[in-house]
N, C-alpha and C positions, 0 to 999 in steps of 0.2 A: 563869654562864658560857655557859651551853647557848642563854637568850637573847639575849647579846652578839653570839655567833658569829653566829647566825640572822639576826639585825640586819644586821649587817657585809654577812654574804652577799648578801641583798635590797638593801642599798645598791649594793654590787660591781654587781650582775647590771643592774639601775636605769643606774645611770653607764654599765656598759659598750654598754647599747642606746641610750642617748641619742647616747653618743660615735659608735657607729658609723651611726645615723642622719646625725648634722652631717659625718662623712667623705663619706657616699655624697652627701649635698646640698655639700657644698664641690665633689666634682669632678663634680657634673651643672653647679654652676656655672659651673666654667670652661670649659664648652662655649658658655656666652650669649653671641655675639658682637654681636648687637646689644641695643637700648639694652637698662640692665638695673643694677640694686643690689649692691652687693659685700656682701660678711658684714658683717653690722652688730651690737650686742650695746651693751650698756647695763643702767641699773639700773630697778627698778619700786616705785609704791609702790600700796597698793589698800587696800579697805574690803569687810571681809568681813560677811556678813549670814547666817548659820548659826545650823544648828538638828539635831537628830537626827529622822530619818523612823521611825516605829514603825512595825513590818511584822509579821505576821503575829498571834502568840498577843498581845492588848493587854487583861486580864481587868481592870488597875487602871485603867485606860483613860487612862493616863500620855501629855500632849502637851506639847510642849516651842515657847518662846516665840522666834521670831524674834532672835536679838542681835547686838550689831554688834562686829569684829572689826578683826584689823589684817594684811596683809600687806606684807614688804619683800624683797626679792633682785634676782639679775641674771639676763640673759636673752643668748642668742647668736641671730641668725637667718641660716638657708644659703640662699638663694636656689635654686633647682631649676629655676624655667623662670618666664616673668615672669609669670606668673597662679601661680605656688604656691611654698613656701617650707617649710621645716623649721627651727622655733621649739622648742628646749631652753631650758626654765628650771630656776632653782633658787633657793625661798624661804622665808623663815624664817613660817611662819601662825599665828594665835593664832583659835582659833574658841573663841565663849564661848556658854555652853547654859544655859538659868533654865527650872524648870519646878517647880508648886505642887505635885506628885507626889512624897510622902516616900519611895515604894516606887522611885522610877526609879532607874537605874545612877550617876547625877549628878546633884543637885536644883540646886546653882546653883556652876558652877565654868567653868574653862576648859584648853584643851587646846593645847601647838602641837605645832606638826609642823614637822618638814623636807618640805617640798613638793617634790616633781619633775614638773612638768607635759612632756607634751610636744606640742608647736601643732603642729596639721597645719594651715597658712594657704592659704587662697582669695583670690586677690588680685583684687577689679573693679576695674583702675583704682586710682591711686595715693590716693584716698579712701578708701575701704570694702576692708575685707575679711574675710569667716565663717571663724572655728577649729572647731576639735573636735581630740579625741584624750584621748589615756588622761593619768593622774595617779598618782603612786607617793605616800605620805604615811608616813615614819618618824616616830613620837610621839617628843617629843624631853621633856614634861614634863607634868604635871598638876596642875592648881591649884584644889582644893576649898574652896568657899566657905562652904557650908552646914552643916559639923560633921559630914556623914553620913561614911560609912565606904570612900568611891572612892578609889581607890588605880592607881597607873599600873600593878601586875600585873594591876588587873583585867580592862584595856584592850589592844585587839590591837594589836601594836608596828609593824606594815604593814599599811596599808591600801593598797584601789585603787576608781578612781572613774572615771570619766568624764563630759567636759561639750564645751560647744557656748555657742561665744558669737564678738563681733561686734568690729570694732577700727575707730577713725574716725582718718583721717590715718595707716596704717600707717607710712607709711613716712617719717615726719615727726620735726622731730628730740623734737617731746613728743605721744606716741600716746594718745587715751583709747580704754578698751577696756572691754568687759564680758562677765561667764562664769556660764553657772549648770553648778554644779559637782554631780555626780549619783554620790553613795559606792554601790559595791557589796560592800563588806566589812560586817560587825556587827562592831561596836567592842565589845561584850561580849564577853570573851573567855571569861568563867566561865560565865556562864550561857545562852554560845552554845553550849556543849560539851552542854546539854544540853537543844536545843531552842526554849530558852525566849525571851521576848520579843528581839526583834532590833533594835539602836541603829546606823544606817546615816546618813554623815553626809548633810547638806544645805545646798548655799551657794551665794548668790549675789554672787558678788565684782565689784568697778568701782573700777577706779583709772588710776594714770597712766605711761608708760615712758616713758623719758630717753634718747636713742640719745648715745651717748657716743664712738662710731667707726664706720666704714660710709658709703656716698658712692654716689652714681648717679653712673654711669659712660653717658655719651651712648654711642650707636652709631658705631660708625667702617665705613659700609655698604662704602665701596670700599675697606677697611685701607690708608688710606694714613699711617696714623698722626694725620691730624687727625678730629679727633669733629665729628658731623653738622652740630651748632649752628655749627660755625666754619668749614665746610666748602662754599662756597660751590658747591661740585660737588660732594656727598655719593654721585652713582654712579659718577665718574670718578675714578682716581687721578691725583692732581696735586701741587703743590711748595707749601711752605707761603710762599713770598713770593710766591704768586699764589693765597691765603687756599683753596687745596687744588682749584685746578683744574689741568690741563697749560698750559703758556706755551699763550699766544693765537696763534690765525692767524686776523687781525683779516678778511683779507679771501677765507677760503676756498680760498685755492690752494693749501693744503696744506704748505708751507714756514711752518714758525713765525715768531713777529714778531722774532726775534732771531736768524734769519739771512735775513731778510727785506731788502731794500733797498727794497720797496717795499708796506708792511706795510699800507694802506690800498687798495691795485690786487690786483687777482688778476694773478698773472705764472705765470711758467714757474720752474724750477729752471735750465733753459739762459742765460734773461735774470737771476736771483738774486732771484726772488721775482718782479718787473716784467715786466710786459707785452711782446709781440712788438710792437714799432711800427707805426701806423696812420697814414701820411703823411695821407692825404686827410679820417682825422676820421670816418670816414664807421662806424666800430667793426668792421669787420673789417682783420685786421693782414694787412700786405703780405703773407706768405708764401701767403696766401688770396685776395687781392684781385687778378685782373683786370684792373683798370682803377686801381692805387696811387693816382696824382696827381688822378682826381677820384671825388668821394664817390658811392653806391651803395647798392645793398642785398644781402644775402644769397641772396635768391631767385633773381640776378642775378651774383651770384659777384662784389661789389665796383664793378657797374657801373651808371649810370644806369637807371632804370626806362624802357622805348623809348615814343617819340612818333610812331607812325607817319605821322599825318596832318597833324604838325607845327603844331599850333593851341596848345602850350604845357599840353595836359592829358592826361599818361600815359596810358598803352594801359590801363592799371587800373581807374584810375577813368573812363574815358571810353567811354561806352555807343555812342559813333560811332567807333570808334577808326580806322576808312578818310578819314571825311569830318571834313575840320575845322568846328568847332563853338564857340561858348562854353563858360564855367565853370556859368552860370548853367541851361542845359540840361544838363550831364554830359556835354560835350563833342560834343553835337548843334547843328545849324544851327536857326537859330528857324523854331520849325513856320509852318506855312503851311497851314491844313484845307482852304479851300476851294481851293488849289491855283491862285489867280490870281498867281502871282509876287508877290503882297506878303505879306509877314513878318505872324505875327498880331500881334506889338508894334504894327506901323505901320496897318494894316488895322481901317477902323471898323466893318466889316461879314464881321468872321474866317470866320463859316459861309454866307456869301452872294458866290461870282463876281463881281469889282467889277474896278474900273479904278483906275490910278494918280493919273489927274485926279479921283477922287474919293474919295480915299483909302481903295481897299478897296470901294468900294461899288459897285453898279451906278448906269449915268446914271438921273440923274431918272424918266425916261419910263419906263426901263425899272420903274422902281420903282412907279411909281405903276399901269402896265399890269396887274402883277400882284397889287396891293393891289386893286383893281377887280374883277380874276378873281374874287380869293380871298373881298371881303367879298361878290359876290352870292351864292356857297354856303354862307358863312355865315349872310346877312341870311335865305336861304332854310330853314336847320336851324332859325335862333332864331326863326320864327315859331312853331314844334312845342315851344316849351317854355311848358309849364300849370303851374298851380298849385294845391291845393286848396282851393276855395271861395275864403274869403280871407284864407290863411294864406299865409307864407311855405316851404311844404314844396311841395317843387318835383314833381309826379307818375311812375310807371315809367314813362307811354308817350315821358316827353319824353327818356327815356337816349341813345333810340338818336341823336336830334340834337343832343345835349348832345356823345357820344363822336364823333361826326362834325367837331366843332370843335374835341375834343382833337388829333385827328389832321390837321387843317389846321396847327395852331399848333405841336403838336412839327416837322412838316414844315416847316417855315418861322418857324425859331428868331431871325429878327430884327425880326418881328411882333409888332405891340404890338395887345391889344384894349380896347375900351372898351366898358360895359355899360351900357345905360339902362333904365330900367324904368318903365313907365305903367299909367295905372288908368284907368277911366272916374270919372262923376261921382257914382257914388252915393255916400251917408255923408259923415265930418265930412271937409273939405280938408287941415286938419293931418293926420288919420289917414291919407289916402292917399297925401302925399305921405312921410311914416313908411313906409306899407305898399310903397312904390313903392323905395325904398332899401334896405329891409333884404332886396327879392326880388330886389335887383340884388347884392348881399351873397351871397346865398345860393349864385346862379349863378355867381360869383366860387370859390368855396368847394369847388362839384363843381368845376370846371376845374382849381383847387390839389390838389387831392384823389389829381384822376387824373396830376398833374405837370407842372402847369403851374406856370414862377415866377411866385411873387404878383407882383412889381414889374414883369410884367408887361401886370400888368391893372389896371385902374384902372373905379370903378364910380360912377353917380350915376342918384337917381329923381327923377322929375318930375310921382308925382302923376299927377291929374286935370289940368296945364298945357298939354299938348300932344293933342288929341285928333286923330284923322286919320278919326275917321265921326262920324254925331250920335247924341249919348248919349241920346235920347229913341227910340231904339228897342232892341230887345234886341239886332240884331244890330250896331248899330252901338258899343252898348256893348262889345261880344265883341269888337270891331278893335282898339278902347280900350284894352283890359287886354291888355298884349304887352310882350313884351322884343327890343330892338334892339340886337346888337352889331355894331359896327365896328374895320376893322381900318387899321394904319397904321404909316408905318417908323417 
């Protein structure tokens, strides 16, 4: 009787810490308002793989074989907050123990229990999630296979243990799971009274649970009553024939499309949704416009942009806005640089003083007067340009006649030069006249160099063809080897 009571009572005390464990997890529950699992509960089945751990005094040196088992019951789980949960079960276990040791507490039998685990759950993610927590185990029976003399007095009638193990697809409607389950009682009950070897169970269990009721419940983030996935506005509260958004105000004015008269225009609530009227088109409505009956701009209060100088291009874009102008200058008169009255479109000589009977150009005479001028200071610089030996590397002393000619030709930008280049007669005639072009090339090259345009200038050599002394002397050779530019409109 004294063991019945006992029993009873550890069962009581078991159930009633389970029970109020699943209370305190049922109303942390009802605080999850978003997404999150309802109490769910079902049945489980599993395969037990136990053995007894031998602890301390082991003189017969008694070790027990590995064996395989059965578990079945059901399970409730409380949800707490959505990374953890409080898991009470309760199962019927058959752990079976073989060992070659005549002297052990059990040589070959089995034992069950009424199992009370209870899961403290770690939830990563609706895949994986680690238990632990304690385990209650009321022997319910013993079954001696071996003839020795184990007997269910001999066995302590509660036990306690604890384990740590792992669940795949928690929250799925068939969860596999696995536990090594770690006894802290000695199941001898006789001959733990006095000391002596200690039988402490050991198991590692894996099987399957069956959710049999329980449902993830979506988030309803705005509580408008519809859940996230259907809620096509999940932070705004809205109507559910508008799949949970508030009716539309299609075009921003603030008046919804259903007392809208004009649910695609931005209006007013004065006009019922619809715009203040814009007679002239121009998008500001009369009550703002200026100038109603013709189009405008804002900057302008509704009114044309102003054309002061009346050439047909706005004071805005027209960089002459006094003087009328074309489109094609920004509303300037076509330049004129050299300032002879003619237009540079019409004017064939833009940065040269010219006349109209010559389109832009100066008369003949004059033209040629100053070609005249210009090439005997040049023809006078390009006698000073040398060369070394008889290469085409043109020497320092000839810079300063070379930059003497820059500065004629930037000064008189409608000059055109031409470069000749001579040799005397020494060496092969093909070579000189090669040597004679590429040094008329060269001088081309300093003149581009310092900014002159190539199309400009125009170059050709001549060689030993042209001599102007006799090449049977040295000096007359020296006249020989020269470069002659000329200049021309």
């Amino acid at each position: 009787m004294h063991f019945k009571s006992s029993k009873s009572f550890f069962m009581k005390k078991t159930f009633l810490f389970a029970l109020c464990c699943s209370l305190a997890g049922f109303i942390y529950a009802q605080n999850i308002v978003k997404e999150h699992y309802t109490v769910s509960g079902g049945i489980l089945g599993a395969a037990n793989f136990s053995k007894f751990r031998i602890t301390d005094n082991n003189p017969n040196n008694i070790e027990y074989k590995t064996k395989a088992g059965w578990s079945v019951g059901g399970w409730v789980n409380f949800p707490v907050s959505k990374g953890f949960s409080i898991e009470p079960q309760v199962m019927h276990s058959s752990y079976q123990y073989l060992t070659d040791n005549n002297n052990a507490l059990i040589k070959d039998g089995k034992l069950r229990f009424i199992s009370v685990p209870l899961f403290l759950k770690f939830h990563a993610g609706d895949y994986f999630a680690i238990t632990a927590g304690p385990q209650v185990d009321f022997l319910s029976s013993v079954e001696n296979n071996s003839g020795s003399n184990a007997q269910e007095e001999n066995f302590n009638q509660t036990s306690f243990s604890g384990f740590g193990g792992v669940e795949i697809m928690p929250h799925g409607r068939v969860v596999l799971f696995a536990r090594y389950i770690f006894g802290l009682t000695n199941m001898d009950k006789i001959s733990g009274e006095n000391g002596a070897v200690e039988y402490k169970n050991q198991n590692i269990q894996a099987g399957l649970k069956f959710r049999l009721f329980g449902k993830k419940v979506p988030a309803d983030s705005d509580g408008d009553g519809i859940s996230d996935p259907n809620d096509k506005c999940p932070n705004v509260i809205g109507l559910a024939r508008y799949d949970g958004c508030p009716i539309p105000d299609t075009d921003g004015d603030g008046i919804n499309d259903e007392m809208d008269k004009c649910p695609n225009q931005a209006g007013t609530s004065k006009y019922d949704g619809c715009p203040i009227p814009d007679t002239d088109g121009d998008g500001i409505n009369d009550e703002l416009d200026k100038c109603p009956n013709q189009a405008g701009t804002a900057k302008y209060n509704g009114c044309p942009i102003p054309d002061t100088d009346g050439d047909g291009i706005n004071d805005e874009l027209d960089k002459c806005p006094s003087q009328a102008g074309t489109a094609k200058y920004d509303g300037c008169p076509v330049p004129d640089r050299d300032n002879d009255g003619i237009n540079d479109e019409n004017d064939k000589c833009p940065d040269v003083a010219g006349i109209a009977a010559n389109d832009g150009c100066p008369e003949a005479e004059v033209k040629q007067e100053v070609s005249d001028k210009l090439s005997r200071s040049v023809r006078t610089n390009a006698q000073s340009i040398k060369f070394s030996g008889t290469t085409t590397t043109i020497t320092s002393t000839s810079n300063t006649a070379l930059n003497n000619i820059v500065k004629i030709l930037n000064e008189n930008p409608d000059l055109k030069a031409k470069i000749e280049a001579h040799t005397d007669n020494a060496g092969d005639d093909t070579k000189n006249m090669t040597l004679s072009t590429n040094r008329a090339e060269a001088v081309k090259a300093y003149l581009v160099k310092k900014g002159i345009s190539a199309d400009r200038i125009t170059t050709e050599g001549f060689g030993e063809t042209m001599p102007i002394a006799d090449n049977t002397t040295v000096a007359g050779r020296t006249k020989n080897r020269r470069v002659e530019i000329k200049l021309m409109y």
